[in-house]
N, CA, C and O atoms as CSV, one atom per row, in Angstrom:
chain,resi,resn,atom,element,x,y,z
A,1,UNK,N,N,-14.711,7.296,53.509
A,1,UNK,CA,C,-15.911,6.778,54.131
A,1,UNK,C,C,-16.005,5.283,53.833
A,1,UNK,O,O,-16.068,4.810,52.698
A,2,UNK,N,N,-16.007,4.439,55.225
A,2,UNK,CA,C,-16.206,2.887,54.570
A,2,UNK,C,C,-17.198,2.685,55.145
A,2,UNK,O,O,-17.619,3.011,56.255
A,3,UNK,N,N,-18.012,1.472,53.410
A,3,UNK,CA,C,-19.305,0.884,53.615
A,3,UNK,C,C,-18.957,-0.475,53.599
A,3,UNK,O,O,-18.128,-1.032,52.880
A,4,UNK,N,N,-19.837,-1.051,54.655
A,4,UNK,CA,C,-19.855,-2.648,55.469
A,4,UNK,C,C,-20.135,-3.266,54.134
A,4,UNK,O,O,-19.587,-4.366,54.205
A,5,UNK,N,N,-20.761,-3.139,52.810
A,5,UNK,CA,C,-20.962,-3.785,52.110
A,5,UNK,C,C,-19.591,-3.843,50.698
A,5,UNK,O,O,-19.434,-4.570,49.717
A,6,UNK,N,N,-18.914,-2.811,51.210
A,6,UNK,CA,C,-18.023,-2.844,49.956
A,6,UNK,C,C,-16.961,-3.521,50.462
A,6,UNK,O,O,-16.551,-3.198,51.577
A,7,UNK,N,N,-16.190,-4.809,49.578
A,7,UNK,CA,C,-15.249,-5.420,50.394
A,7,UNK,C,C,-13.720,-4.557,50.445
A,7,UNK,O,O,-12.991,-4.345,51.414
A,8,UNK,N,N,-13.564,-4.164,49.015
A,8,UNK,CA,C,-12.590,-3.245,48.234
A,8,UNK,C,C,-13.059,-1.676,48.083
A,8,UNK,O,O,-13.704,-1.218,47.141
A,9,UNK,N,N,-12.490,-0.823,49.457
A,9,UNK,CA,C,-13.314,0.526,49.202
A,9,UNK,C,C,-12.395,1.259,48.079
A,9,UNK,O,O,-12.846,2.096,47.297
A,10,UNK,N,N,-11.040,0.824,48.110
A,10,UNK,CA,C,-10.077,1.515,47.209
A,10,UNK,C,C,-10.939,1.578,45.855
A,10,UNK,O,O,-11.681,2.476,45.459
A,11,UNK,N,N,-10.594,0.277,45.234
A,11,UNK,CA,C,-11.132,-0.326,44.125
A,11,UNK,C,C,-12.270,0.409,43.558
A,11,UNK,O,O,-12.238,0.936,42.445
A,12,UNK,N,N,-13.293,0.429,44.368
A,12,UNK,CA,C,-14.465,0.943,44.540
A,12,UNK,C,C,-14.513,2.491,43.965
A,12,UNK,O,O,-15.012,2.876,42.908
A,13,UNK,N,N,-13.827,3.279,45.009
A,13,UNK,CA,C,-13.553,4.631,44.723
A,13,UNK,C,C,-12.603,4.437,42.907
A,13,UNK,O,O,-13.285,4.683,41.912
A,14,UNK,N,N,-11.834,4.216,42.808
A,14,UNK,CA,C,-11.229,4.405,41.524
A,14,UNK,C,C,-12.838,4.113,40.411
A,14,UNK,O,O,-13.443,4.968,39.764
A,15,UNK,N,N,-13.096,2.892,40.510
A,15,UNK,CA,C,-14.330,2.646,39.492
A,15,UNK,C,C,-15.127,4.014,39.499
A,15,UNK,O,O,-15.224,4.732,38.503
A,16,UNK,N,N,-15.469,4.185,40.250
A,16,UNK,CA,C,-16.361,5.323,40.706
A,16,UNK,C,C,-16.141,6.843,39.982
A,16,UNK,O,O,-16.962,7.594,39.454
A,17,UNK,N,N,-14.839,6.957,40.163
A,17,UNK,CA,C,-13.977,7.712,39.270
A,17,UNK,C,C,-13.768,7.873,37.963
A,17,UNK,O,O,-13.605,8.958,37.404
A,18,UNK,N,N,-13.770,6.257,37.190
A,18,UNK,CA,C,-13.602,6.265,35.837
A,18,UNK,C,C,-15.038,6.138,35.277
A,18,UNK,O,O,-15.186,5.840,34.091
A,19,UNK,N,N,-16.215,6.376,36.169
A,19,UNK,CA,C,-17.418,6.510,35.631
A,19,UNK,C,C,-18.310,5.427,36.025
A,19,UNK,O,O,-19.436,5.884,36.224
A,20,UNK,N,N,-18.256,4.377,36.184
A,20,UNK,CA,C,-18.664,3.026,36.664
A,20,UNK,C,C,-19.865,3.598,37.611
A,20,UNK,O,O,-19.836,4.708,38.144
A,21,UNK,N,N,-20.967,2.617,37.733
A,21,UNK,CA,C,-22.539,3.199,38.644
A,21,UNK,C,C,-21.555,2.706,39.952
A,21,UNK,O,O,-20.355,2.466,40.081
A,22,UNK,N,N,-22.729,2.693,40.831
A,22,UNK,CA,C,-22.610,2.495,42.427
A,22,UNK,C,C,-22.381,1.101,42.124
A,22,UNK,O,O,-21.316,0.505,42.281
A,23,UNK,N,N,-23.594,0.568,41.622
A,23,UNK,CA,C,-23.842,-1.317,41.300
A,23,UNK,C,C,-22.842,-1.587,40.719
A,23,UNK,O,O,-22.201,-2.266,41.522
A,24,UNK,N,N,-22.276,-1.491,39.813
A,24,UNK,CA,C,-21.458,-1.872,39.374
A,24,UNK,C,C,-20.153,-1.818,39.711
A,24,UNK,O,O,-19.432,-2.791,39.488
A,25,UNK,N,N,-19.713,-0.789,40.236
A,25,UNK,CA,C,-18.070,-0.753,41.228
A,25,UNK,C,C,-18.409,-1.415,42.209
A,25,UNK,O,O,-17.409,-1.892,42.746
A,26,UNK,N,N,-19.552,-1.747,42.833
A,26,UNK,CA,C,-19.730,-2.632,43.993
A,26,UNK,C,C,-19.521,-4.062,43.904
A,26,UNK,O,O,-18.895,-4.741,44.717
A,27,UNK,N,N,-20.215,-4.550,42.633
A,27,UNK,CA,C,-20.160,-6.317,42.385
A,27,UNK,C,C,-18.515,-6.647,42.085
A,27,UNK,O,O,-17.775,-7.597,42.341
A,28,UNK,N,N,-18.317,-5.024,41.239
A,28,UNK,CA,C,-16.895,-5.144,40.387
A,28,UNK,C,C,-15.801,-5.501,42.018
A,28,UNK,O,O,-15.155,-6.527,42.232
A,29,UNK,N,N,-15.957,-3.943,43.170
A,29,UNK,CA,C,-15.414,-4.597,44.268
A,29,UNK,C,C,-15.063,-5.260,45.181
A,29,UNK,O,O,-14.062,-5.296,45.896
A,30,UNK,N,N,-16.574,-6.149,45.061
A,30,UNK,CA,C,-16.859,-6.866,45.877
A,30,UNK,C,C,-16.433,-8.559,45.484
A,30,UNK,O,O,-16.533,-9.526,46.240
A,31,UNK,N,N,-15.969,-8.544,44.154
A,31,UNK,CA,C,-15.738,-9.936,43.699
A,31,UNK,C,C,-14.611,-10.237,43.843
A,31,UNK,O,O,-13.658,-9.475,43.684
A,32,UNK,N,N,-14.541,-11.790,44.274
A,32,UNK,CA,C,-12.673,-12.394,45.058
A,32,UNK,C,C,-11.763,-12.196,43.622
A,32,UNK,O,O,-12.174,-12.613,42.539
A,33,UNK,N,N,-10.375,-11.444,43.809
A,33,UNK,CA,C,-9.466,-11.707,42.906
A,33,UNK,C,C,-9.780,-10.575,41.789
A,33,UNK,O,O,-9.122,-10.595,40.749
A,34,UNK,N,N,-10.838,-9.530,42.002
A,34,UNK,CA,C,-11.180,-8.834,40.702
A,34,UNK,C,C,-10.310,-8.022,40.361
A,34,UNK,O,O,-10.634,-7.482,39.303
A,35,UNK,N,N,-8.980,-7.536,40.905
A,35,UNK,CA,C,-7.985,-6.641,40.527
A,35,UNK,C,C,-7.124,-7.484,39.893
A,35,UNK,O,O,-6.176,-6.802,39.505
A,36,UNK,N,N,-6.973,-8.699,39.576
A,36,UNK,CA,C,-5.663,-9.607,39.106
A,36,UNK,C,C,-6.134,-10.097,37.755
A,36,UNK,O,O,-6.999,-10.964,37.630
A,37,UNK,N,N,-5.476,-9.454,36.680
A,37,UNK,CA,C,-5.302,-9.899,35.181
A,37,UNK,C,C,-5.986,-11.269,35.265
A,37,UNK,O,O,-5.991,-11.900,36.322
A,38,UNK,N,N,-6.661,-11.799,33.960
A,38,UNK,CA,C,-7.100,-13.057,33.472
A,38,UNK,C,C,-6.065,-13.680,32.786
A,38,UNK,O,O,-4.866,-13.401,32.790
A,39,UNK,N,N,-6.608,-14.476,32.251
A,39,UNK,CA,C,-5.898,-15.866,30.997
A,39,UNK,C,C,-4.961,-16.845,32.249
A,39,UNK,O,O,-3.915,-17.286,31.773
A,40,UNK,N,N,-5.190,-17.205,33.660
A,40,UNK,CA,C,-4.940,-18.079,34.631
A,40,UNK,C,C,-6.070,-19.050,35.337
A,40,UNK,O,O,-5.777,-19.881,36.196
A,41,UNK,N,N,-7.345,-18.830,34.869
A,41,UNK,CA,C,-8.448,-19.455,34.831
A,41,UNK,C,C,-8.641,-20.401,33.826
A,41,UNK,O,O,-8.163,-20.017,32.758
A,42,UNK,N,N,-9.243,-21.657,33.774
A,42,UNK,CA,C,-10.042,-22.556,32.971
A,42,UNK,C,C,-10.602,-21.613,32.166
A,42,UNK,O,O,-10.727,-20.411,32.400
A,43,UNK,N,N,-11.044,-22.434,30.882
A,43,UNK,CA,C,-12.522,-22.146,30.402
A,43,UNK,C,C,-13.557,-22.297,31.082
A,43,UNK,O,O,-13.606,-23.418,31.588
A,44,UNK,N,N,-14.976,-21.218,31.465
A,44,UNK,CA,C,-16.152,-21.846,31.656
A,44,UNK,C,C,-16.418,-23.142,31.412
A,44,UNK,O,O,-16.666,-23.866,32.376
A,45,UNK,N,N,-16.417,-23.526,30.464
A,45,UNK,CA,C,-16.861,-24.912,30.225
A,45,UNK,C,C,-16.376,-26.330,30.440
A,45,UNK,O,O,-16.907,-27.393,30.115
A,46,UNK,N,N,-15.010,-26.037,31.191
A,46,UNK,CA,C,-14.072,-26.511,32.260
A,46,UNK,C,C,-14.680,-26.550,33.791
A,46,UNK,O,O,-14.444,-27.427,34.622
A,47,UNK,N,N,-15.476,-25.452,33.959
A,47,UNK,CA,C,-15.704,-25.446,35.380
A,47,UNK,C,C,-17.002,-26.291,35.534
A,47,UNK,O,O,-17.621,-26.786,34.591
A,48,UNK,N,N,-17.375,-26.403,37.038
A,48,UNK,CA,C,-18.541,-27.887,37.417
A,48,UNK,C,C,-19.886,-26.399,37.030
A,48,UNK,O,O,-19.659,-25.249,36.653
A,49,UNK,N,N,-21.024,-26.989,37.285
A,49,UNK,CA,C,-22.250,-26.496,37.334
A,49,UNK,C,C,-22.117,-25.300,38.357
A,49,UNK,O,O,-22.169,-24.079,38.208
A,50,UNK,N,N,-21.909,-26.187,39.551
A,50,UNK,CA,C,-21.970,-25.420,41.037
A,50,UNK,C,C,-20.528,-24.678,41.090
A,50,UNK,O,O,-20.523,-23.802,41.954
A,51,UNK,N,N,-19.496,-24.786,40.497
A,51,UNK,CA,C,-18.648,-23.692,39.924
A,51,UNK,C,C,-19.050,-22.306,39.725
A,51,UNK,O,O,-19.042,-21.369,40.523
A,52,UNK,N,N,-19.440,-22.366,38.378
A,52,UNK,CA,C,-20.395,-21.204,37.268
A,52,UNK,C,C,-21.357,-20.579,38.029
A,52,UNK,O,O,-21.520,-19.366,37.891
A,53,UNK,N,N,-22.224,-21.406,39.049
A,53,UNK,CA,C,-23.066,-20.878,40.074
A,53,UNK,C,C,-22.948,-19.777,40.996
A,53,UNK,O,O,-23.614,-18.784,41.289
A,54,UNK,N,N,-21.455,-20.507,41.479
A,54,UNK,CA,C,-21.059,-19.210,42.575
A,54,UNK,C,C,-20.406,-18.324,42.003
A,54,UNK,O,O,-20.423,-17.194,42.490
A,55,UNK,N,N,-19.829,-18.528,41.093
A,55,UNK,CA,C,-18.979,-17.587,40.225
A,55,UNK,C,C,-20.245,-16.319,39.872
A,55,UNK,O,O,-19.815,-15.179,40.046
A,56,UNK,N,N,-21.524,-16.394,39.469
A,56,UNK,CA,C,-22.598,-16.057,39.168
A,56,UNK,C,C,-23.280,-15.495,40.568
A,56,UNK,O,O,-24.040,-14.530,40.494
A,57,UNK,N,N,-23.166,-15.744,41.083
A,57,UNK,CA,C,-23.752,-15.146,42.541
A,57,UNK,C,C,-22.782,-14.183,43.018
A,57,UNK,O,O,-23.244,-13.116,43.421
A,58,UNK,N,N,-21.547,-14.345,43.052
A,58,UNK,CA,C,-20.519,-14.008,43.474
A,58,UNK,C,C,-20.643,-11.761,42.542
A,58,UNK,O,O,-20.383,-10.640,42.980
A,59,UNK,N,N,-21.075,-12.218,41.449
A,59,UNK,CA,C,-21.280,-11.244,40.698
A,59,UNK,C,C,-22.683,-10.193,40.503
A,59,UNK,O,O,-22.876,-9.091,39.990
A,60,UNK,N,N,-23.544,-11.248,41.246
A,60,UNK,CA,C,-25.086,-10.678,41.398
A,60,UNK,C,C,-25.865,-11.025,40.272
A,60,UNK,O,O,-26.807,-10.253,40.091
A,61,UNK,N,N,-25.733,-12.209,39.230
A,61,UNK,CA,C,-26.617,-12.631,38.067
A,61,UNK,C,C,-27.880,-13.016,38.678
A,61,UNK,O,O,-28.005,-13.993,39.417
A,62,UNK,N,N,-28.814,-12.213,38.345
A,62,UNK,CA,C,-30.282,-12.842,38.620
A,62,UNK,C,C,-30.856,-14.134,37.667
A,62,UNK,O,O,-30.699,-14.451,36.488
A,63,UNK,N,N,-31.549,-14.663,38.731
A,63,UNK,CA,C,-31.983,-16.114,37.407
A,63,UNK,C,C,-31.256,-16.891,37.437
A,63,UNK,O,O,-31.473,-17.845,36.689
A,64,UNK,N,N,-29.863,-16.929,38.399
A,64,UNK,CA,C,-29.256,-17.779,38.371
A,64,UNK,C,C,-29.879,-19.400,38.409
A,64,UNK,O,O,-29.782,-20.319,37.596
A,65,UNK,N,N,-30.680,-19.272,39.977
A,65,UNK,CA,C,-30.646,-20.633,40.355
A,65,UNK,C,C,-31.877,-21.255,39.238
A,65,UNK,O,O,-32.643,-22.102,39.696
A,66,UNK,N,N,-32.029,-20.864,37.931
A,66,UNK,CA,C,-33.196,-21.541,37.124
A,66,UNK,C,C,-32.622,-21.659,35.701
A,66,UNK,O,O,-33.340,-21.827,34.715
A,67,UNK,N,N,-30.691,-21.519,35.637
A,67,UNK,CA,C,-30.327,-21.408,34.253
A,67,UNK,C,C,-29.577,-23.139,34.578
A,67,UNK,O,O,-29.285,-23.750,35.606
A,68,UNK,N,N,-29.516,-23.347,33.568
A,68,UNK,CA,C,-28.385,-24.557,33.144
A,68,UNK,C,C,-27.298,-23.971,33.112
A,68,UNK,O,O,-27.162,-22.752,33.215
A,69,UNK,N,N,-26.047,-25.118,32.906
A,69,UNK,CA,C,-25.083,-24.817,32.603
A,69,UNK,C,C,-24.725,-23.839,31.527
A,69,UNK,O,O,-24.274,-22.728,31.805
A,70,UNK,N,N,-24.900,-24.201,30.440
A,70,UNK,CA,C,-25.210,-23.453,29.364
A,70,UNK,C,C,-25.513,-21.934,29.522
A,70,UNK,O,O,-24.683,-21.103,29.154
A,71,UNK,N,N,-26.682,-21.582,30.060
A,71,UNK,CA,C,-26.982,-20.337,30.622
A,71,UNK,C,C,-26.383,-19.223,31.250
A,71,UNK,O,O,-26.398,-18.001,31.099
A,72,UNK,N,N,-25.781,-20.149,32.101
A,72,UNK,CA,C,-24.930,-19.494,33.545
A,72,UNK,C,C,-23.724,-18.865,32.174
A,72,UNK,O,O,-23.222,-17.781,31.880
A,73,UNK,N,N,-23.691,-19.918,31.777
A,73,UNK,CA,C,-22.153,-19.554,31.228
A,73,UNK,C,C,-22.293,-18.201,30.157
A,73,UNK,O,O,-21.630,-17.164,30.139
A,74,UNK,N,N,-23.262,-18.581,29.408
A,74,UNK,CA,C,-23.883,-17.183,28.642
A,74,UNK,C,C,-23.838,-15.732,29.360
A,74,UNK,O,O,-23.413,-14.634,29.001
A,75,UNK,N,N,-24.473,-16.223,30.551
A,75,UNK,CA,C,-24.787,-14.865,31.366
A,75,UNK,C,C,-23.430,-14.766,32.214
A,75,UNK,O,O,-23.848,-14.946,33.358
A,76,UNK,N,N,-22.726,-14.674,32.262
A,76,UNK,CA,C,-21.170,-15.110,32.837
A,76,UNK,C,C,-20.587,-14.208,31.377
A,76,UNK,O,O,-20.246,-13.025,31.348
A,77,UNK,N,N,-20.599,-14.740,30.760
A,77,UNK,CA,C,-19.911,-13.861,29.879
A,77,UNK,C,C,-20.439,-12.937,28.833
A,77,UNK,O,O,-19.839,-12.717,27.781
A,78,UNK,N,N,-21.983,-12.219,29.273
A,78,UNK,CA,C,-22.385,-11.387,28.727
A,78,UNK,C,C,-22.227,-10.224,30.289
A,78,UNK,O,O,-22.580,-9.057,30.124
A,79,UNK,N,N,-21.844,-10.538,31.314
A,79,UNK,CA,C,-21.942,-9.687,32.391
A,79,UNK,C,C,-21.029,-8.492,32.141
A,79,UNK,O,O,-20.949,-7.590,32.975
């Protein structure tokens, strides 16, 4: 069954599988590049403001548009 909102239905279904909510296999599927290993990225604190921003939207952080840099980045890596 595909939903217009899930970008990755595969992805999706597996999360779904290993226990993961709806919300959460969704942001998890729905985010660019989320199946490809880390440590090929900057540090946060490498990236611009409006970087961290979309990176943060991209994921569904509420409160975004009222955190600082600082913030974003907190909530970025408490997600």
């Amino acid at each position: 069954m595909s939903r217009p909102s899930i970008k990755n239905e595969e992805q999706y279904e597996a999360l779904r599988d290993q226990g993961y909510s709806q919300e959460k296999a969704a942001r998890i599927a729905n985010t660019k590049n989320a199946s490809q290993k880390g440590g090929k990225a900057s540090p946060y604190e490498d990236w611009t403001k409006q970087e961290l921003y979309e990176r943060a939207q991209d994921i569904g952080i509420d409160g975004r548009s009222t955190m600082n840099k600082d913030e974003i980045i907190k909530a970025l890596r408490n997600n």
